[in-house]
C-alpha positions in Angstrom: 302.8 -112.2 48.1 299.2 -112.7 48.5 299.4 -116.1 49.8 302.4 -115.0 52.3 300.3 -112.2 53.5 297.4 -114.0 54.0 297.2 -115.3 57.6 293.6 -117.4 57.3 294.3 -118.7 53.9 291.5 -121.5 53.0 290.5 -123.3 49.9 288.1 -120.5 49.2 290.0 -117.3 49.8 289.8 -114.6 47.4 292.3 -112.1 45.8 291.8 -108.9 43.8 292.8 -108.1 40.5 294.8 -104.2 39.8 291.1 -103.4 39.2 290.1 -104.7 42.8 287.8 -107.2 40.9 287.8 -110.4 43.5 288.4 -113.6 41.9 289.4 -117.0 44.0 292.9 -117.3 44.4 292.7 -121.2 43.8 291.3 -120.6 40.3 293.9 -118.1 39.6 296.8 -120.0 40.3 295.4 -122.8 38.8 295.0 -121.5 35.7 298.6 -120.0 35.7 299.6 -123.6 36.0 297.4 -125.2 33.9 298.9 -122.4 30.9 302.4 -123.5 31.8 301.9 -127.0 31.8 299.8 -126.9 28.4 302.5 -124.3 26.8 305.5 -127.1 28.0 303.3 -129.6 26.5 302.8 -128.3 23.5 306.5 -127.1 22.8 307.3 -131.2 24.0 304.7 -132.7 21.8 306.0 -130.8 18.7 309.5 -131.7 19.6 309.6 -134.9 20.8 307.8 -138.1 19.3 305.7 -140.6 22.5 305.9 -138.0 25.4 303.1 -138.6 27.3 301.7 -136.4 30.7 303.0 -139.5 33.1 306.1 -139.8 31.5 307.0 -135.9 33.8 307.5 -135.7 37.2 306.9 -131.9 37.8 309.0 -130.0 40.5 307.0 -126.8 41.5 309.1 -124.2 43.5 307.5 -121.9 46.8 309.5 -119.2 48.9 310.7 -121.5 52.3 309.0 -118.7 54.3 305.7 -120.0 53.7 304.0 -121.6 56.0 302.3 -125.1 55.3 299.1 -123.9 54.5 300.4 -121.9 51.4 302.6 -124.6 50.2 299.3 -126.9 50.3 297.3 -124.7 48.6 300.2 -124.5 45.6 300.0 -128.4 45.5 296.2 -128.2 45.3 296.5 -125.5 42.8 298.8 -127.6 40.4 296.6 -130.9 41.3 293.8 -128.4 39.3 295.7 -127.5 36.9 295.9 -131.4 35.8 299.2 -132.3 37.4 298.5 -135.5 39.2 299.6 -136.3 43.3 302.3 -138.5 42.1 303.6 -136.3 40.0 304.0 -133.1 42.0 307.1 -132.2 44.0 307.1 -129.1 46.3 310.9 -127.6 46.3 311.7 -124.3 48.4 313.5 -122.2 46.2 316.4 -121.3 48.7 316.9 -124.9 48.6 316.9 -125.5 44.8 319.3 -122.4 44.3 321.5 -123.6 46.5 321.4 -127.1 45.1 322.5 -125.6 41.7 325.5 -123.7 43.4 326.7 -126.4 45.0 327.4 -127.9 41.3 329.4 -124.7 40.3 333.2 -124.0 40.7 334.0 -121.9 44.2 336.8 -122.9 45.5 340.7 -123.4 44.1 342.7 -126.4 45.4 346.4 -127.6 44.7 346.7 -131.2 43.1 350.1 -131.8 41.8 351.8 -128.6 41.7 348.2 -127.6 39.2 345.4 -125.3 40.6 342.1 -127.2 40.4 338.5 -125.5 41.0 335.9 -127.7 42.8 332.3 -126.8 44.8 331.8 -126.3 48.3 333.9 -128.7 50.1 332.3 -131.2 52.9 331.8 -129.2 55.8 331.6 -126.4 54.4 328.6 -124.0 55.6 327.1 -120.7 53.5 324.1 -118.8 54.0 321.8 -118.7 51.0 319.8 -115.7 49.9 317.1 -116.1 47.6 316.1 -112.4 46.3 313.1 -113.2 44.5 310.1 -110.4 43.5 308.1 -110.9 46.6 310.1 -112.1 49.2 314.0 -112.8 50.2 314.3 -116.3 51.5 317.4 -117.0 53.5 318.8 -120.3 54.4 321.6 -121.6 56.4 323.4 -125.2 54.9 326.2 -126.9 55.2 327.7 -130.0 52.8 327.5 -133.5 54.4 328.9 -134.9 51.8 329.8 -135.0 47.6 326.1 -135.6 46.7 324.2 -134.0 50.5 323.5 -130.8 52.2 321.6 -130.2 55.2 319.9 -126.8 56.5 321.7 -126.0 59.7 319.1 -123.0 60.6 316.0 -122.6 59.6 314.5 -120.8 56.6 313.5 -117.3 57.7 313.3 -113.7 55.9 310.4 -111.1 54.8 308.7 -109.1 52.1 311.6 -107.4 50.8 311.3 -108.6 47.2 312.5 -106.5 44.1 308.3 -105.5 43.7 308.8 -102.9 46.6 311.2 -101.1 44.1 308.3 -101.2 41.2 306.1 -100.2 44.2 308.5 -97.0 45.1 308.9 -96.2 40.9 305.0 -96.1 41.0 304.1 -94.1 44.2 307.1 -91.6 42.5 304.6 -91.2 39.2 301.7 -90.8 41.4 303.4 -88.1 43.0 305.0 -86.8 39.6 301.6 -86.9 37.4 299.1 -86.9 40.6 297.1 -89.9 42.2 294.3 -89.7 40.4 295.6 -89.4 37.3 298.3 -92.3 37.3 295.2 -94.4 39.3 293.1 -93.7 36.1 295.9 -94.8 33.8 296.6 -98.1 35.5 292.5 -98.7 35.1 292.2 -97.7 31.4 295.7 -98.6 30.2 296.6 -101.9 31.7 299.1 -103.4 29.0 300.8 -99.5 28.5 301.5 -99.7 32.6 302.8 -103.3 32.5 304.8 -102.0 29.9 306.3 -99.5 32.2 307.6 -101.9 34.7 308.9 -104.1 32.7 311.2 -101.7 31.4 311.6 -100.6 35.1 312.5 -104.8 35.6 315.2 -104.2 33.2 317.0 -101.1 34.4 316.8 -102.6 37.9 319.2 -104.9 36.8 321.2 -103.5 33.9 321.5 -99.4 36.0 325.0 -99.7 36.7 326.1 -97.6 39.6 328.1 -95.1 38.2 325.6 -94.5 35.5 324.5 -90.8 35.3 320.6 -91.1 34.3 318.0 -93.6 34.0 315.5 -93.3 31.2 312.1 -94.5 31.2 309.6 -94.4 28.2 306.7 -92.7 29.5 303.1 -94.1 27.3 301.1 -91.4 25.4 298.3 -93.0 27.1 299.7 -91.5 29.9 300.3 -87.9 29.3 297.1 -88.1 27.5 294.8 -88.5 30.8 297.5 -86.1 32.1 296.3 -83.3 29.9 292.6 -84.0 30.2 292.9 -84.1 34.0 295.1 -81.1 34.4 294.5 -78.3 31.4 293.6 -76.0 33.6 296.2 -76.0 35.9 299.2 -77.2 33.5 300.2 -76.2 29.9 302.0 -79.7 30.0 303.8 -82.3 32.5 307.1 -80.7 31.9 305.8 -77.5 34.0 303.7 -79.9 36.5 307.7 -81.2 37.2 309.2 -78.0 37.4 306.4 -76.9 40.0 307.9 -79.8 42.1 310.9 -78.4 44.2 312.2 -81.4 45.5 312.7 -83.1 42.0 314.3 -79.8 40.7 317.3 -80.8 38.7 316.4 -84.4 39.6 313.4 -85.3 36.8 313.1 -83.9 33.3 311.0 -85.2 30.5 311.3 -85.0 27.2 309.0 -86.2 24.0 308.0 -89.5 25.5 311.2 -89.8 27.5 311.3 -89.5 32.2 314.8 -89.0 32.7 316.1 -89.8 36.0 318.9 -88.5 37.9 321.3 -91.5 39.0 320.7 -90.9 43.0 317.2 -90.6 42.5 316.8 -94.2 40.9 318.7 -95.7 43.4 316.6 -94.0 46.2 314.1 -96.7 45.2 316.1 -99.2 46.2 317.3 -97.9 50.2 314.5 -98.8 52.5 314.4 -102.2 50.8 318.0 -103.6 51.0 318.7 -101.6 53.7 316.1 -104.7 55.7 317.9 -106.8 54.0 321.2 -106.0 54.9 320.2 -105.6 58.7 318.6 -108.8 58.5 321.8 -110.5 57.1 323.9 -109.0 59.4 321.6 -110.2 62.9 321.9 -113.8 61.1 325.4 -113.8 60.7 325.7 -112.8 64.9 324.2 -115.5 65.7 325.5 -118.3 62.7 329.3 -117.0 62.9 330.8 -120.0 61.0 329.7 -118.9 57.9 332.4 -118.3 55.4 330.6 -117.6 51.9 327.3 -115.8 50.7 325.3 -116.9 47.8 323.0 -114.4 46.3 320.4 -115.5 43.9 316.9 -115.1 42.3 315.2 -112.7 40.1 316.0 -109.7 42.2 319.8 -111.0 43.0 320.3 -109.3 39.1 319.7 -105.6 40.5 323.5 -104.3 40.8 322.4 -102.1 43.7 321.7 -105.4 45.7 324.8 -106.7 44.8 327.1 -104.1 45.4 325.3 -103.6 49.0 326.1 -107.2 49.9 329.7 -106.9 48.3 330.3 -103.6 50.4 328.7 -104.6 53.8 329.9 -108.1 53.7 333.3 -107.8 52.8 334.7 -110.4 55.3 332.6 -113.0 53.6 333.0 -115.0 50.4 330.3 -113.4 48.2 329.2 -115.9 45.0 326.8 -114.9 42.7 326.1 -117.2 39.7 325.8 -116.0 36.2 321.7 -115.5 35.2 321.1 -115.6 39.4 317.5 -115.3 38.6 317.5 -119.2 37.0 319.3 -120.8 39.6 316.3 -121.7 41.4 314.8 -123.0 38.2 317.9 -125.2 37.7 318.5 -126.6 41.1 314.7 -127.4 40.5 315.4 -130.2 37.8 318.5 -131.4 40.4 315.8 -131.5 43.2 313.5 -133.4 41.3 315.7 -136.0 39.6 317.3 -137.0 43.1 315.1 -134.9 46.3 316.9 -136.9 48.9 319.8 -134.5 48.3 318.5 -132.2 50.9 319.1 -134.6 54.0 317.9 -132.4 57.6 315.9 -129.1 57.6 315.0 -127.8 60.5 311.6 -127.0 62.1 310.8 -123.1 62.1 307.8 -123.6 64.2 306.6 -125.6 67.1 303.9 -128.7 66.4 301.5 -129.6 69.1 298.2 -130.4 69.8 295.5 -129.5 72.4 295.4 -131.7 75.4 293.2 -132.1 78.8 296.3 -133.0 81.2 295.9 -133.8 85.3 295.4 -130.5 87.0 298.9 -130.0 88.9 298.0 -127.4 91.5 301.0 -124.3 91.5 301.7 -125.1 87.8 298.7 -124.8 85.7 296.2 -121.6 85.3 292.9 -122.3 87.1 291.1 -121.0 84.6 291.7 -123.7 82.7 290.5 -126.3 85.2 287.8 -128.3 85.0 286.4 -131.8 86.6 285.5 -134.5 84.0 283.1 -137.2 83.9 284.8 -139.8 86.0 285.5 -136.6 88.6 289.2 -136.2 87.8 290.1 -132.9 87.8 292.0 -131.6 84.8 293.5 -128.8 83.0 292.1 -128.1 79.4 294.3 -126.4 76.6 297.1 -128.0 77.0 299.4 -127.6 74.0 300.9 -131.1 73.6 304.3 -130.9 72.2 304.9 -132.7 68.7 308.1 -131.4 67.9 310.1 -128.2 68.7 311.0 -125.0 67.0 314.4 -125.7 65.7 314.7 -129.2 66.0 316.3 -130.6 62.8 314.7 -133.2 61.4 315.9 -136.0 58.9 314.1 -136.2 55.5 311.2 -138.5 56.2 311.8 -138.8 59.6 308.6 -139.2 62.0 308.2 -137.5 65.6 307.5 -139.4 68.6 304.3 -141.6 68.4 301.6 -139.7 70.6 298.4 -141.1 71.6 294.6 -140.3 71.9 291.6 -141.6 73.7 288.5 -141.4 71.6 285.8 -141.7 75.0 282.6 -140.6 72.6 280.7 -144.2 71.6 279.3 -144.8 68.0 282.4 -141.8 66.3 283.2 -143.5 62.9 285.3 -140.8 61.7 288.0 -138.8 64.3 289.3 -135.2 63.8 292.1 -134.0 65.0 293.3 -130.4 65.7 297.3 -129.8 64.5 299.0 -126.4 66.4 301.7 -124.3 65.9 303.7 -122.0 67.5 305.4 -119.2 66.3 307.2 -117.4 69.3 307.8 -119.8 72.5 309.3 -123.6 71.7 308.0 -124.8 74.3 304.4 -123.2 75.3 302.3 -124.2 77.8 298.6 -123.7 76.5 297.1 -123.4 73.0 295.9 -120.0 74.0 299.6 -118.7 74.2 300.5 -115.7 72.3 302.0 -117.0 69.0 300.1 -120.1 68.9 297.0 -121.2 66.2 295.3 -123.7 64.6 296.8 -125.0 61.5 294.5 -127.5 60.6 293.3 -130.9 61.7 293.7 -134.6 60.0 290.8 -136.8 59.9 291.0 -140.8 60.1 287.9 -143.3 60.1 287.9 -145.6 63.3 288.0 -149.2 63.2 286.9 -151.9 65.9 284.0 -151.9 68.1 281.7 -148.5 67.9 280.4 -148.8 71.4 284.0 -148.9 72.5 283.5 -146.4 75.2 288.0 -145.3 75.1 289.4 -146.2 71.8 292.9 -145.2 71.4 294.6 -143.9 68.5 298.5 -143.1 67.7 299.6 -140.6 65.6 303.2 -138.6 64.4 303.9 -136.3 62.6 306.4 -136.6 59.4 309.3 -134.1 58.7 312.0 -133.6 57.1 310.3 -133.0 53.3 308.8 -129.9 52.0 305.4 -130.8 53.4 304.0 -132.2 56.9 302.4 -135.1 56.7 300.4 -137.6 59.4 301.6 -141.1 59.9 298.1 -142.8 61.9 296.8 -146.1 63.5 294.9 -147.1 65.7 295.3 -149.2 68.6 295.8 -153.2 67.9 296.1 -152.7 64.2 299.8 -152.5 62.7 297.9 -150.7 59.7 299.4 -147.2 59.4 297.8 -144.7 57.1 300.1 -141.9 55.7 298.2 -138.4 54.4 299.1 -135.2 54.1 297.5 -132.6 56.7 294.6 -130.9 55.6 294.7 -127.4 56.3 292.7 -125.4 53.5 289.4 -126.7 55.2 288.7 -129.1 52.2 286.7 -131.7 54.0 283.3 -132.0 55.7 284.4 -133.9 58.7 282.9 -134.7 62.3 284.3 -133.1 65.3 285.2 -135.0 68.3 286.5 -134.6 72.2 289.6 -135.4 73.1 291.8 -136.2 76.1 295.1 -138.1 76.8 
């Protein structure tokens, strides 16, 4: 969630730990890596006799509604923790989910007087919903053929992850012990309030919905600082619950048990899926071709999230695949032995860059005119269109070559500045609500340095899980290929220019 949230994300941004103790966020993913890759390792080496680090091609799975500076800073993260370039595949999870569903038995078809179960047939289109703990992913596909699927709508959702329920369990204790006490207890008792949602994690998804109570081990630790806090005002937390109306004959507690009334843990659960549900059904307006549901990830377990989708959605096929939560993890391993399998995706964002166009009079702002150096007047902030919001694009397919003139003598090295925009597909200036600097690509010149107008072609390259530059310069048929940089990883040199 911190890397979703985070809308200026760089190569030196920092998080906070429970204790609000700031820490880069590059190191700390790394390190998460690095101790998964190590611990694989290890468990390989002991197991199998020769494996060595290049013999893996790792497959490292990000929520599609990232933007391209978070999936960037994953690679880098993995490149830290020892994982090499060449190694390292970026899937979305939607994507791998759905690449494991397609493998298992949906549909029934008559051969020969015999029923037969098969996957999705070609042509067939489903919406994917990847419930994970920090966001929901959804995607819309359809088969192209027995090995292909292509995303027909582009990937899209929120922060509506199964955390907000371990968020609502622990703003109800704050309330039920008091702020300061449970603020104290998360501070001086860290492994005793993981413990606590954990076992939260677990009756998310084993609470069925005609269960009566929910029961929660509450840690001495606990009702310790409880005590200490509060002996003047209560003999113990049993009367500190009583005192609260609204939980009467809702909470109880008894020894080191929280008993919860059925309807009360599933409160937890409303505002959540109730965004999901709307956002479902505003999808489905608008994509009415789609005949079947899949529900997977970590938070795809909770039966209240199922029996919502089953309910509301009862016109449409709903699958959900045993252990939903490791469907990502194995349509990973299909992703990474073959990642052509996802052939089209399509762009959720506008690409453009900033251009000094002819000043048309009646159709550009004057406040963005201005008169050159040759005495042409011109209109600056252009956003030069790349490629549009929604355009599907085929895997490792290229937009249309654009060009550049470099008019600043003696440059050896040329920046330039990639857009996006989030609202309009087709807006008019870089200013434009909805429209920012992603991040820039920089490319040493060639030829003659006193060249007073060198020109330089670039595109941009679709179609995988990252965006990439495809860049040459004029008279060479040498064309590099790089990935953008948009963490603000390299010292580079700033130049003007104009088309």
């Amino acid at each position: 969630m911190s890397l979703y949230e985070c809308k200026d994300l760089t190569f030196y941004t920092e998080i906070k730990d429970t204790n609000c103790k700031p820490l880069p966020a590059i190191t700390v993913f790394s390190e998460s890596i690095k101790y998964l890759k190590n611990h694989l390792m290890n468990r390989c080496l002991n197991m199998t006799f020769g494996l060595k680090d290049e013999d893996i091609l790792w497959t490292l799975t990000v929520p599609a509604i990232w933007n391209d500076k978070a999936k960037l800073f994953m690679r880098r993260a993995a490149e830290m923790a020892g994982i090499p370039r060449s190694q390292l595949l970026l899937a979305l999870e939607p994507e791998a989910g759905a690449i494991f569903c397609k493998h298992i038995p949906v549909e029934v078809r008559r051969f020969d007087d015999k029923d037969e179960v098969e996957g999705f047939r070609t042509g067939s289109r489903y919406m994917v919903i990847d419930a994970g703990g920090g966001t929901v992913d959804i995607t819309i596909h359809e088969v192209v053929d027995e090995k292909n699927i292509r995303e027909i709508y582009a990937a899209n959702g929120g922060p509506w992850g199964g955390n907000n329920i371990n968020k609502a369990l622990i703003d109800f204790l704050k309330e039920l012990f008091g702020a300061k006490t449970f603020e104290e207890f998360q501070r001086k008792c860290v492994d005793d309030c993981i413990d606590i949602i954990r076992e939260f994690e677990t009756k998310k998804q084993t609470m069925k919905m005609d269960d009566s109570n929910a029961v929660i081990r509450v840690p001495i630790g606990l009702t310790e600082i409880f005590k200490m806090q509060n002996k003047d005002k209560y003999s113990d937390v049993s009367s500190r619950i009583q005192s609260l109306e609204k939980y009467e004959n809702q909470v109880e507690i008894k020894k080191d048990k929280l008993i919860l009334k059925g309807d009360l843990f599933f409160k937890f659960f409303i505002p959540t899926v109730d965004k999901i549900v709307r956002h479902v059904d505003g999808l489905l307006k608008v994509n009415e071709n789609i005949d079947s549901i899949l529900l997977i990830g970590g938070f795809a377990d909770s039966v209240f999230l199922q029996n919502r989708i089953k309910t509301h959605f009862k016109s449409k096929r709903i699958i959900i695949p045993d252990d939903a939560s490791l469907s990502v993890l194995k349509g990973a391993v299909i992703f990474g032995h073959d990642s052509r399998i996802v052939s089209s995706r399509v762009l959720k964002c506008s690409y453009g860059i900033e251009c000094s166009n002819d000043f048309i009079e009646g159709v550009h702002d004057k406040s963005n005119m201005y008169t050159n150096q040759l005495g042409i007047v011109k209109c600056r902030n252009v956003f030069g269109i790349i490629a549009k919001m929604g355009q599907s694009i085929g895997r490792s397919c290229a937009s249309k070559e654009r060009y550049l003139l470099v008019d600043e003598p003696h440059i050896e090295r040329a920046e330039i500045a990639i857009y996006v925009s989030t609202i309009d597909e087709n807006p008019r200036y870089i200013t434009d609500e909805g429209c920012r600097k992603i991040g820039y690509f920089v490319t040493r010149l060639k030829g003659d340095k006193d060249s007073v107008r060198r020109k330089l072609y670039f595109s941009l390259k679709f179609g995988e899980t990252e965006v990439k530059v495809l860049c040459r310069q004029d008279g060479s048929m040498e064309t590099s290929e790089k990935l953008l940089d948009l963490l603000g990883e390299d010292e580079h040199t700033v130049y003007s220019t104009k088309t």
